[in-house]
C-alpha positions as semicolon CSV with decimal commas, in nm:
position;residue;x (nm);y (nm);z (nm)
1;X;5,962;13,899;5,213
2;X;5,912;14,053;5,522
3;X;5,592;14,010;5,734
4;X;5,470;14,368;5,949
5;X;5,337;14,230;6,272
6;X;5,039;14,324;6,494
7;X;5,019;14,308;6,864
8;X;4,998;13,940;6,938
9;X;5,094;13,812;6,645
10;X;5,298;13,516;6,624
11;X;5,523;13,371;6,279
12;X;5,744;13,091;6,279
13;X;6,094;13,095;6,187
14;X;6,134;12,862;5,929
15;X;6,309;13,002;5,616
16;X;6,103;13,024;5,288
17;X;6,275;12,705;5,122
18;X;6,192;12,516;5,474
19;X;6,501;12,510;5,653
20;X;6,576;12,581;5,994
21;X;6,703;12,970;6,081
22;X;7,023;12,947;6,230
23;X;7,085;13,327;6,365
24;X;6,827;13,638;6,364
25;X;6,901;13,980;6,498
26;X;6,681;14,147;6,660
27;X;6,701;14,516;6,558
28;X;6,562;14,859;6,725
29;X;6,544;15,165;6,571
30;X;6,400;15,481;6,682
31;X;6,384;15,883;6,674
32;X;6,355;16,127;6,937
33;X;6,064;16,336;6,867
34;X;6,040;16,681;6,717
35;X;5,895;16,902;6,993
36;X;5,727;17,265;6,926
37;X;5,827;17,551;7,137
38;X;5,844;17,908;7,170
39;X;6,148;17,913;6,960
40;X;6,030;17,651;6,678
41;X;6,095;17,274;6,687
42;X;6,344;17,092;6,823
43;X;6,432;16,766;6,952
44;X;6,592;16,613;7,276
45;X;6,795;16,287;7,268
46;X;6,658;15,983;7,369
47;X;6,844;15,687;7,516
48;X;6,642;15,360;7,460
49;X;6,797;15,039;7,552
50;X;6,756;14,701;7,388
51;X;6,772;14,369;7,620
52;X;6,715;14,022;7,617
53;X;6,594;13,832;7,942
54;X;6,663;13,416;7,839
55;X;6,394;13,176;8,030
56;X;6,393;12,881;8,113
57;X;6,038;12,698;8,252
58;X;5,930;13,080;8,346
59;X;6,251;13,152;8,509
60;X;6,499;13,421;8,395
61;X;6,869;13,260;8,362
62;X;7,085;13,520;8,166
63;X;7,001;13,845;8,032
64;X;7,217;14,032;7,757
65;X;7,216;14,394;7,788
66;X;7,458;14,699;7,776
67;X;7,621;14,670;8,112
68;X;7,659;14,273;8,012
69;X;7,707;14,238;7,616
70;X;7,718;13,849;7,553
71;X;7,483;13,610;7,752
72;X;7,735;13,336;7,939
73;X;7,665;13,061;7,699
74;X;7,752;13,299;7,420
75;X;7,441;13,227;7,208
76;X;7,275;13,565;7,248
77;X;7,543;13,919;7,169
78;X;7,460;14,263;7,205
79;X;7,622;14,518;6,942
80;X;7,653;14,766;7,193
81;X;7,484;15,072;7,330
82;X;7,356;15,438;7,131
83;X;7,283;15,690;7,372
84;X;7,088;15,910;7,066
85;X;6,871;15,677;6,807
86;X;6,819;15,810;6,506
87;X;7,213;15,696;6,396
88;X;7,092;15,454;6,162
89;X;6,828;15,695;5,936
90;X;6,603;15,398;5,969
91;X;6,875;15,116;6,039
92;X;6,892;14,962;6,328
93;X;7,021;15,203;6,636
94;X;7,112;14,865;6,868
95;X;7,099;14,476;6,799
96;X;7,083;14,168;6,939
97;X;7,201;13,922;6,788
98;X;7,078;13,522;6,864
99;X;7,265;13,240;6,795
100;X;6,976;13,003;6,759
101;X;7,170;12,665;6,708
102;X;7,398;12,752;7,061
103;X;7,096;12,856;7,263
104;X;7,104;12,575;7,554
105;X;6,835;12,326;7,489
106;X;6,691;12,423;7,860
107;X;6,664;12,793;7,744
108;X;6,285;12,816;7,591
109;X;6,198;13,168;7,542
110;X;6,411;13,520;7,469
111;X;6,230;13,799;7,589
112;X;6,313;14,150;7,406
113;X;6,229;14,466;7,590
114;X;6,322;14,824;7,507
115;X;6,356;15,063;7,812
116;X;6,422;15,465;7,811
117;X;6,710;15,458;8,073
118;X;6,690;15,862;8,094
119;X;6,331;15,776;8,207
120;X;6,191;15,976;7,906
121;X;5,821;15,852;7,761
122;X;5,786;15,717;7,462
123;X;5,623;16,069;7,390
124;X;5,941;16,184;7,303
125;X;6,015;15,897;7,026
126;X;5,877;15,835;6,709
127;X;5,961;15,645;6,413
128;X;6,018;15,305;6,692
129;X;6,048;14,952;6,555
130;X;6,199;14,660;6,653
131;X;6,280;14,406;6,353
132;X;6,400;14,057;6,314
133;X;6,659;13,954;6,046
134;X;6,745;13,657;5,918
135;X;7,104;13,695;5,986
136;X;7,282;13,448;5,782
137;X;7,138;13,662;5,446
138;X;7,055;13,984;5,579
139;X;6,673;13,963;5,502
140;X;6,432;14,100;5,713
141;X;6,147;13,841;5,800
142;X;5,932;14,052;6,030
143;X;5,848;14,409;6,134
144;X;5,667;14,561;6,424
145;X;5,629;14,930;6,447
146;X;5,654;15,078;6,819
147;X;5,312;15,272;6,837
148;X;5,419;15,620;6,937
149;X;5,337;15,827;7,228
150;X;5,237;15,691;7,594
151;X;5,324;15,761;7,905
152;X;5,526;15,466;7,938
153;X;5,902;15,423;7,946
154;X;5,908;15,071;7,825
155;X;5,789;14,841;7,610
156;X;5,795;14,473;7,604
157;X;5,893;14,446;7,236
158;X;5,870;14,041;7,182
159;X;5,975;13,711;7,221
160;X;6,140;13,450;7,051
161;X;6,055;13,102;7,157
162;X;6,065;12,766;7,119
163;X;5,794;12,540;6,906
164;X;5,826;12,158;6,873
165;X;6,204;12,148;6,759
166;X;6,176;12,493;6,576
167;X;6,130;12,883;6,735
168;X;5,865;13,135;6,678
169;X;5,861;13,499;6,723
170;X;5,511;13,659;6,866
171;X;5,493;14,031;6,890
172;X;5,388;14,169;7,219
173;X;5,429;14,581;7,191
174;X;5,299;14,574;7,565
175;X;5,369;14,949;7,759
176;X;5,539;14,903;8,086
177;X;5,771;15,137;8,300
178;X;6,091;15,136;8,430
179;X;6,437;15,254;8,312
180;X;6,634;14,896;8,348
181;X;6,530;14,546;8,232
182;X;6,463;14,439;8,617
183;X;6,230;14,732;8,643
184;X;6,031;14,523;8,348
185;X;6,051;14,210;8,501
186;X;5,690;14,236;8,696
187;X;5,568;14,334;8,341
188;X;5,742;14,027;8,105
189;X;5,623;13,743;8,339
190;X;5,236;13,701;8,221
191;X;5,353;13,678;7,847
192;X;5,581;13,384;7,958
C-alpha cells in the first residue's frame, strides 16, 4: 500500500510484516507543460535532474548525480540522466537507487533534490512526483506529488534518514533555485 505524502510529512521504512527495508529507489517523474500560443499548444522539453547529497553530522560527504553516477562507497546509484521527462508515461523518468544495508554507518541523512539544469521553472512541468519503492519487491511505499507551477527551478524533494537503528523518509517539496545540486546547497542545510 502506498502512502501519498504532504509537505513535512515523515513515514518510517519498516516493511508491512516488520522487517527492515534493505534497498528503495527513489523515483522522479515529470512532464513538460502544454503551453498555448498563437499557433495552438505545444510543449518545450524540460531537463530536470535527480541528485542525492549523503550527510554526515550536517556535512555533505558524497553526492550521486549525473556527472557522478555511483556515490564512492557504492551504496547510493544513479540510473542515469533523461534530458525530456515524460519517457516513462507516468514511470519514473530518473532513479536513485539506495543501498540501505551498505550506506556507511557515519552517513545519517540522503538528501534528494530535483533541479531544471536548462534553468526552466517549474512552470513549464506538470504531472512532477518523486516516489519511493521498496526495491527488493517493486512496491511503491510512498508518493509525493511536485505541486506545479513556481518560479523556482528546484525543489528539495526529500530525505531519507536515519531513526534509532532504522531510516525514515520525510517529505520536504521546499522551492529553491539553481540549475546544479551546489546551487541547492544554501537551500538543503536548514532541513538537515
Amino acid at each position: 500500500m502506498s502512502v501519498n505524502m504532504t509537505k513535512g510529512q515523515a513515514i518510517s521504512l519498516q516493511k508491512n510484516d516488520g522487517g527492515t527495508l534493505t534497498a528503495v529507489r527513489m523515483g522522479l517523474g515529470w512532464q513538460a507543460a502544454q503551453r498555448r500560443g498563437l499557433f495552438g499548444s505545444r510543449t518545450k522539453e524540460v531537463d530536470l535532474d535527480a541528485s542525492a547529497v549523503l550527510f554526515a553530522d550536517k556535512q555533505p560527504v558524497d553526492v550521486v548525480f549525473f556527472r557522478h553516477l555511483v556515490s564512492d562507497d557504492g551504496s547510493v546509484r544513479h540510473t542515469g540522466d533523461n534530458l525530456v521527462g515524460g519517457v516513462g508515461q507516468g514511470g519514473d523518468d530518473e532513479a536513485i537507487l539506495v543501498d540501505l544495508q551498505r550506506v556507511p554507518v557515519h552517513i545519517d541523512q540522503i538528501v534528494f533534490t530535483v533541479n531544471s539544469f536548462t534553468g526552466q521553472t517549474f512552470q513549464e512541468v506538470q504531472n512532477a512526483f518523486c516516489r519511493l519503492v521498496d526495491e527488493t519487491n517493486g512496491q511503491e511505499m510512498s508518493r509525493f506529488t511536485l505541486d506545479g507551477g513556481g518560479q523556482y527551478t528546484a525543489q528539495i524533494m526529500a530525505k531519507v534518514h536515519r531513526t534509532g537503528s532504522g531510516w525514515s523518509m520525510t517529505a520536504l517539496g521546499t522551492p529553491a533555485n539553481g540549475r546544479t545540486f551546489q546551487d541547492l546547497m544554501p537551500s538543503i542545510l536548514p532541513h538537515l
